[in-house]
Structures are given as C-alpha cells and as structure tokens.
C-alpha positions as CSV (number, residue, x, y, z in Angstrom):
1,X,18.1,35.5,-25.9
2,X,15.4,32.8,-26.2
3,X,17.0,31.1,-23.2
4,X,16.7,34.8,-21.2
5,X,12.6,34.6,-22.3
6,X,11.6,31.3,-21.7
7,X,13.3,32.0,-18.5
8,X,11.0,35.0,-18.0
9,X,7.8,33.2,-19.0
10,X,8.7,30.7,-16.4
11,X,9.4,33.1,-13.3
12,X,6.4,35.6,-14.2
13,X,3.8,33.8,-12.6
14,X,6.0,33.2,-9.4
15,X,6.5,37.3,-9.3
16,X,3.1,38.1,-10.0
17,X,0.6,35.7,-7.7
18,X,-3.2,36.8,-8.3
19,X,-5.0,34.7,-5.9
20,X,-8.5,35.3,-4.9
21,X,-10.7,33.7,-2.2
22,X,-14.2,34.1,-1.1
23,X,-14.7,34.4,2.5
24,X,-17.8,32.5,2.6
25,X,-17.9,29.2,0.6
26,X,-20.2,26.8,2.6
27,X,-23.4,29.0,1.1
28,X,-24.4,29.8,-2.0
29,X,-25.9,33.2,0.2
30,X,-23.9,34.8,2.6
31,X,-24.4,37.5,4.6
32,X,-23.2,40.4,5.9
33,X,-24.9,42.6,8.6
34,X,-28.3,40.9,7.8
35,X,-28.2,41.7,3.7
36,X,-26.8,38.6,1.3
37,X,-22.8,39.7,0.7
38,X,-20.4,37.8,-1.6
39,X,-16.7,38.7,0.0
40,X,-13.7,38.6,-2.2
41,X,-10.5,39.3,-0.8
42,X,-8.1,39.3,-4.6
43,X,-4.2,38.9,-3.9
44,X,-1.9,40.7,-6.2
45,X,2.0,40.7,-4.9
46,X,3.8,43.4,-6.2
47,X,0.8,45.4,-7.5
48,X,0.7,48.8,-6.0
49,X,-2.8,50.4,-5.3
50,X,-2.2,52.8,-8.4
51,X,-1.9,49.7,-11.0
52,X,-4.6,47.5,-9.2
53,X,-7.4,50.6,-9.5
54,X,-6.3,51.4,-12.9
55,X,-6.9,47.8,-14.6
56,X,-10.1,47.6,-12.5
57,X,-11.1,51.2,-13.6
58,X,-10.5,49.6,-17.3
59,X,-12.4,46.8,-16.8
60,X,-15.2,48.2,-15.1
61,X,-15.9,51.4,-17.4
62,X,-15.6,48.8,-20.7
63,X,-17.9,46.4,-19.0
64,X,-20.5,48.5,-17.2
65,X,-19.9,52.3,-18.2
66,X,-21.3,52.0,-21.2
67,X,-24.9,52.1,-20.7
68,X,-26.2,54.6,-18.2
69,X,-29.5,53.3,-18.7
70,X,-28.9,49.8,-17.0
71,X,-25.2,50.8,-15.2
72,X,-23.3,53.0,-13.5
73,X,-19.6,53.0,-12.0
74,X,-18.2,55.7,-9.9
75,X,-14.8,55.7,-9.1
76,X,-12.3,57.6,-7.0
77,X,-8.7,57.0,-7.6
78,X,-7.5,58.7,-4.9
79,X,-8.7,55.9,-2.3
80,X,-8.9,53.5,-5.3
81,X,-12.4,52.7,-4.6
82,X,-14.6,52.0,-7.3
83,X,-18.5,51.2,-7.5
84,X,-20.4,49.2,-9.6
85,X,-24.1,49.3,-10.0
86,X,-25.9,47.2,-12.5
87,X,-28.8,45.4,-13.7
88,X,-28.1,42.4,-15.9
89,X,-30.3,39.2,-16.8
90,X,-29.6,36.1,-14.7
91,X,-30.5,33.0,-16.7
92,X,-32.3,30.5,-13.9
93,X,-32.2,27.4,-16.0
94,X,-32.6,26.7,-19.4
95,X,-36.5,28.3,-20.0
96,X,-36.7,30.6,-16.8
97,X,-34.6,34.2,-16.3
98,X,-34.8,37.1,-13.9
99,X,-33.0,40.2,-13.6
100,X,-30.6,41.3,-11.1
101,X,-29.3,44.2,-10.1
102,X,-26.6,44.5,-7.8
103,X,-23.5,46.8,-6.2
104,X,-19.9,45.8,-6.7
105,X,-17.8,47.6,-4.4
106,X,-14.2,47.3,-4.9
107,X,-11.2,48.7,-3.0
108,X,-8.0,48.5,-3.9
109,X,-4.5,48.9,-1.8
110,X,-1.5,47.7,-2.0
111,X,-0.7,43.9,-3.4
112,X,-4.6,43.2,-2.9
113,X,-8.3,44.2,-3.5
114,X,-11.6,43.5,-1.6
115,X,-14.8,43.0,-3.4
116,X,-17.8,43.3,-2.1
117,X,-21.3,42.2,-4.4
118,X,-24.5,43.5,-2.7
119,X,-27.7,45.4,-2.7
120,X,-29.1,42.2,-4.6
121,X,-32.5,42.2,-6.0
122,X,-34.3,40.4,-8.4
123,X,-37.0,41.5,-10.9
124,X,-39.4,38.0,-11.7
125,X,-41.8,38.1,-14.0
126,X,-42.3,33.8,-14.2
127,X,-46.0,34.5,-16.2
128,X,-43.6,36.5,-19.0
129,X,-46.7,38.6,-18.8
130,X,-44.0,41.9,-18.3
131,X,-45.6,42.7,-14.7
132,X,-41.8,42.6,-12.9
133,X,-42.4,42.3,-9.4
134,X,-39.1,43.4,-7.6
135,X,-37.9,41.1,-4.3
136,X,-34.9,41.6,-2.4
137,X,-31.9,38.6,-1.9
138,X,-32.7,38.0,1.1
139,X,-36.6,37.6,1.2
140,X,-35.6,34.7,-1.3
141,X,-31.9,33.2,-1.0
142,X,-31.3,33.7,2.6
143,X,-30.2,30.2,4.4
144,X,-29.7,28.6,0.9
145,X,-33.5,29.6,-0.4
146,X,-35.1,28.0,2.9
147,X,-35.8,31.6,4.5
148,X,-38.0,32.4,0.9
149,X,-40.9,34.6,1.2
150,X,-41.8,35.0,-1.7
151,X,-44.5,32.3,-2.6
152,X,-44.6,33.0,-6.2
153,X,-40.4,31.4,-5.9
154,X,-41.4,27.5,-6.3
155,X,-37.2,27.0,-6.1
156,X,-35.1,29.8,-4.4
157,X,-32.0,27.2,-4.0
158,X,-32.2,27.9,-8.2
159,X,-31.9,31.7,-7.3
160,X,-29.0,31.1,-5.2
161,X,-27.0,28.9,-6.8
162,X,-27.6,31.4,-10.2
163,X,-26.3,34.3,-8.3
164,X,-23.2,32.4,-6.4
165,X,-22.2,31.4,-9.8
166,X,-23.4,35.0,-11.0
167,X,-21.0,36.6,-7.8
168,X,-18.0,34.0,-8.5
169,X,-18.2,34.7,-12.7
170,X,-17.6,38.6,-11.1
171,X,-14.9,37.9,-9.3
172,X,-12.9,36.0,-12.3
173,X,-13.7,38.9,-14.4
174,X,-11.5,40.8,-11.9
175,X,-8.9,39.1,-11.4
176,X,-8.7,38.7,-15.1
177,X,-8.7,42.1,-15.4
178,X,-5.7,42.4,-13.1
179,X,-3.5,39.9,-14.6
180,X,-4.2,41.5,-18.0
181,X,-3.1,45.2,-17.1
C-alpha cells in the first residue's frame, strides 16, 4: 500500500501539469488595443472547464467577494467566465503607496484558462494630504513609464514594475487556486 502511494505522489504532477505563461514578458506594461493588458494563458491538462471555473469561482469569491465596498466578482458558469473588479493598495517602495483598481477577466475551457488584468488605474495621493487624484495606466506606465504624463509621477518605471509584480502575484494566486481544487 505505501509503495501504491508514493507511486501516486510521484505520477500526480506528471497527470496534472498547471503551467502558466504571460504573453508579454519583455515589459513591465503591455498593451492591448492601446490600454496596459497583462495576458495569462494558465495550462491545466485534464481539467475540464466545469472544475477549472469552479476552483476559480472559489478563489475569487473568498478573495474579492467579500467586500462590495472595494470588490466585486461576477461570474457565469455557463461560459465559465468570471470578472473581477477591485481596488486594492499597491505598496510603491518602502514609504510610498497608491491604490489600484483593476479588472481580472478570466475564461475558462477545457485543460486551460486565459486571464486578462485591465482597466488599470491608480489613485496617488504622494502629499498624504487625502486629495486622491485618479490617473489611468497608461498616462503613466506605458513604454516602461517613459510615455508618463502625469508630472506629479517623479518615477513611473516604480509604477510599473509595482503592478507587473502586482499582475504576476495574480496570476500565481490562480494557478494556486487551480492546483488546490
């Protein structure tokens, strides 16, 4: 019997392969139809679409379903599609923050998922003096920070390497999600 489960243990991970790749890796803000888009294409052999939206579904309404006044996921399981929309602090560094909100689009089908994080803005307030002034990805991150418009951004590359890391941290949390169902 223990040779029949450390058997098992061993060929699990062979029969269920979770991979996920982002489509766009040489920028820390890519884009999508002119708007900043961080493209996940998740792998899961031998998942069917049913399992895949239910341990998303999970996920997601444990993570971001519980406060309506900063969240909000809507779901349909029939085209195992689920969206995510959110507002969460973004640390910049170690004394500056924002806020970003954001859309997570997720699909689901057979043996794999796409994710889609868009819709990205930020709320700054870099006085702390609670005046939030509300600027859209792509007027700050857009061509790695050098397309900024925003003059009161000193260092947008610090935006966008906080929300590629923001975007990739996501994506993990997904996957982990699947391989936990």
């Amino acid at each position: 019997m223990k040779r029949i489960l450390l058997l098992l243990l061993i060929l699990l991970p062979s029969y269920l392969q979770i991979q996920a790749n982002n489509e766009e890796t040489k920028t820390c803000a890519p884009m999508k139809g002119g708007k900043v888009c961080y493209s996940y294409n998740v792998k899961a052999n031998n998942l069917s679409k049913a399992r895949l939206y239910e341990a998303i579904q999970k996920w997601a309404a444990k993570t971001y379903g519980s406060d309506i006044f900063f969240s909000n996921v809507s779901s349909n399981k029939g085209k195992g599609s689920i969206l995510i929309s959110s507002k969460v602090e973004l640390l910049l560094n170690e004394t500056e923050k924002t806020f970003i909100k954001f859309r997570m689009r997720i699909q689901c089908y057979d043996d794999r998922c796409t994710i889609d994080i868009t819709d990205i803005t930020y709320q700054y307030d870099p006085e702390k003096d609670k005046r939030y002034n509300v600027y859209p990805a792509e007027e700050v991150i857009a061509e790695n920070g050098k397309k900024n418009k925003v003059d009161l951004i000193k260092d947008p590359l610090l935006f966008c390497n906080a929300t590629h890391y923001f975007a990739e941290g996501l994506m993990t949390e997904v996957v982990e999600a699947i391989k936990r169902r």
